[in-house]
N, C-alpha and C positions, 0 to 999 in steps of 0.2 A: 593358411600358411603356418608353419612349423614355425618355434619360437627359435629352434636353433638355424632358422633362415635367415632369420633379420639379421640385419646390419647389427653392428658390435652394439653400437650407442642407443639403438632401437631397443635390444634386450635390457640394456640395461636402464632405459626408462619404464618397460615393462615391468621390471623386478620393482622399479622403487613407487610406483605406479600402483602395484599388487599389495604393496606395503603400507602404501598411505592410506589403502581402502581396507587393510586389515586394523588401521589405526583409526580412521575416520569414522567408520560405521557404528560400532560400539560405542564408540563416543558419541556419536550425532544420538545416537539410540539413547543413552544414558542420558543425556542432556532436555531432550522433550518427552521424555517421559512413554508409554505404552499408545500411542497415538497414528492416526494415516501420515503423518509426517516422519515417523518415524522408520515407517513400510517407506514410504517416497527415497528416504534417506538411504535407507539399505540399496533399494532399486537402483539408485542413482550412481552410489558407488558400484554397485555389480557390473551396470554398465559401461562406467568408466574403467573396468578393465577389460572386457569383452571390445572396447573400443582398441585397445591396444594389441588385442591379436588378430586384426586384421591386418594388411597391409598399408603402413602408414598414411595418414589421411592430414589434411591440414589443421583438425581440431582435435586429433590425436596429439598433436603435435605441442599443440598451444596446452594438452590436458598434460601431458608429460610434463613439460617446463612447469610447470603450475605445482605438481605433484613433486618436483626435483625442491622444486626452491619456500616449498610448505613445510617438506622435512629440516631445509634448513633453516628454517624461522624465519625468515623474512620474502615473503612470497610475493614477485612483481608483479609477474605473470594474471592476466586476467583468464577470469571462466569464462567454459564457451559462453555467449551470447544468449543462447536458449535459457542456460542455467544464471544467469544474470538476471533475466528477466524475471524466472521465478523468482530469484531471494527478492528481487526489489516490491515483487506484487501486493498488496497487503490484501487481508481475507476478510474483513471487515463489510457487513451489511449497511452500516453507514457511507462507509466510503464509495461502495458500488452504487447505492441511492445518491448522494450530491452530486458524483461524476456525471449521471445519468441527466439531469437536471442544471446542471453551471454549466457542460458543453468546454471541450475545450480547445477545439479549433485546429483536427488533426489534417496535418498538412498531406499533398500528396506524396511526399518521399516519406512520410510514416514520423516526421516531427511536431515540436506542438513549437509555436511561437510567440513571444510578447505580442501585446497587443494594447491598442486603447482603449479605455473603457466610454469616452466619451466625455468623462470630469475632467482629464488630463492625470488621470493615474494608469501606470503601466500594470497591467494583468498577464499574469502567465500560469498555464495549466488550467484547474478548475477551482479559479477564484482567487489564486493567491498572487496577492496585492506583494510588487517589486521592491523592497523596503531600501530607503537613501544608501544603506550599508552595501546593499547587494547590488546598488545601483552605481553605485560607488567599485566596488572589486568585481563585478561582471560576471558573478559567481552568485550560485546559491548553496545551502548546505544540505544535501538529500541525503537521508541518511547518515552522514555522518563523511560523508565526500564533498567537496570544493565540484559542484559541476558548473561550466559555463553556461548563461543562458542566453546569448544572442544568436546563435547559431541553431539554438531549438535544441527541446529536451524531448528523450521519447515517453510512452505512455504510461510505460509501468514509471517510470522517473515520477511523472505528471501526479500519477497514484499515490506514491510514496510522500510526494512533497502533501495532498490532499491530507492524509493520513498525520503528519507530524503536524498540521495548520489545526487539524481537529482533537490534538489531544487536550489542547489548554481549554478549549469549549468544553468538551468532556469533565475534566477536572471541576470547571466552573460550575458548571451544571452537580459534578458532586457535592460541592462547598454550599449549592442555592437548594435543592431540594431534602427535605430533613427525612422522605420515606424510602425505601428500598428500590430501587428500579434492578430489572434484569439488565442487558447487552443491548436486547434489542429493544428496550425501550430506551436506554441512554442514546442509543445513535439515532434512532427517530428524532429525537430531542434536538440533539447534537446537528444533524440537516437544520431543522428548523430554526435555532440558533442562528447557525451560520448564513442565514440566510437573512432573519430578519434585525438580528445583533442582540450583543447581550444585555442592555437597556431595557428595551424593549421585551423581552424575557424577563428580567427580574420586576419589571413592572406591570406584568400581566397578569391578569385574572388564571387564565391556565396557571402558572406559577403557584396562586395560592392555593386555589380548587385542590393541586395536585399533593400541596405539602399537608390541605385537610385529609389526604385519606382520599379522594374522591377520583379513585383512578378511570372507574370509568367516565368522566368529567373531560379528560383529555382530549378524546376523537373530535368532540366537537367546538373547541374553542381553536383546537389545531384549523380550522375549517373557517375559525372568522379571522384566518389570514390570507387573504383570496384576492385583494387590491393594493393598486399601488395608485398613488395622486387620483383617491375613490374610483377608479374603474378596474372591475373586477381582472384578470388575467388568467386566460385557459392554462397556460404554463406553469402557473401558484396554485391552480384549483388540483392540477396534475400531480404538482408535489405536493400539496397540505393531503391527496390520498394517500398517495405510496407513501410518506409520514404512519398515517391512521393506519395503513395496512401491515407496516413493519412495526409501530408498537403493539397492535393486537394479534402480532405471530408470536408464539410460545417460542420461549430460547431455549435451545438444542440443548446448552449447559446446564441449564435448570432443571431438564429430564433426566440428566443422567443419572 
């Protein structure tokens, strides 16, 4: 379809549309650096013009507004939905090992739900405990959004929330061990932690083995965490490997 076909208001969300991806891409590029996110970026705007010269569609539509009211500063308008899900996704080998293992209770319309834990604490997503605040406003903060969560959050939300629970583990895990770890030995870590608390971390054998120097020392102390009230569980035998398995994979950033 010809640009000089469309409707008046159509052109002129195309033009301003062509504009924001001649504004946005460069920047998104400048901003992460020489990277596949930075190819993703370009892709993404290329498309979101090719989106507008077809015949108006309903996420052409919601991409126009978005693209009219970015230029003028204060943008209402939400991204399509696909593109939402990416930015919320996090990339983290940590994060996809706990999700795998906490389980978080995906509903059939594609939501996740509060739930009981059985102590009478409210749990929602994978693992994150309801805090009086949030129980209080009905809200959590993912990301840096007020979302509700009794009507259910969806998975990349679920991810994100996972993600922001494990940076202060991380952190801690930085301030407790005095030798160098890679990525993917902090997130191994980090599962671990989160699982069996940070007590219990700072007062383990592993903990000191690790601050001697004695990295290969880790696989198997990861490994005398296998019980809970002394009987063993196929579920903690399954994550204390994928654990062993992601600290002994070499990190990608460390090749480069």
């Amino acid at each position: 379809m010809d640009d000089d076909k469309l409707p008046p208001v159509w052109q002129k969300i195309l033009m301003l549309s062509g504009l924001a991806a001649s504004i946005l891409v460069p920047l998104s590029i400048g901003m992460v650096g020489h990277s596949n996110r930075s190819i993703q970026a370009n892709n993404m705007g290329l498309r979101s013009v090719d989106v507008l010269g077809e015949p108006p569609r309903s996420e052409a539509e919601s991409l126009g507004k978005w693209a009219v009211s970015l230029i003028n500063g204060h943008s209402h308008a939400p991204l399509p939905e696909v593109a939402q899900q990416e930015k919320l996704q996090p990339e983290t080998p940590g994060v996809e090992l706990v999700a795998t293992f906490e389980g978080a209770g995906l509903a059939e319309d594609g939501k996740i739900y509060p739930y009981d834990d059985g102590l009478g604490n409210q749990i929602i997503g994978y693992g994150h405990l309801i805090q009086p605040q949030e129980h209080q406003s009905g809200t959590i903060n993912i990301d840096g959004e007020l979302v509700p969560f009794a009507r259910g959050i969806s998975q990349a939300q679920a991810k994100t929330l996972l993600d922001q629970d494990l940076k202060p583990i991380r952190q801690k895990i930085d301030d407790l061990v005095t030798v160098e770890l890679v990525n993917n030995q902090r997130d191994a870590l980090a599962s671990f932690v989160y699982n069996i608390g940070l007590q219990a971390f700072e007062e383990s054998t592993l903990l000191k083995k690790l601050n001697a120097g004695e990295y290969d020392a880790v696989p198997a102390e990861l490994m005398k965490f296998t019980k809970a009230g002394g009987e063993e569980f196929p579920g903690l035998v399954n994550r204390r490997k994928a654990e062993v398995e992601l600290w002994n994979t070499p990190d990608a950033s460390a090749q480069e």
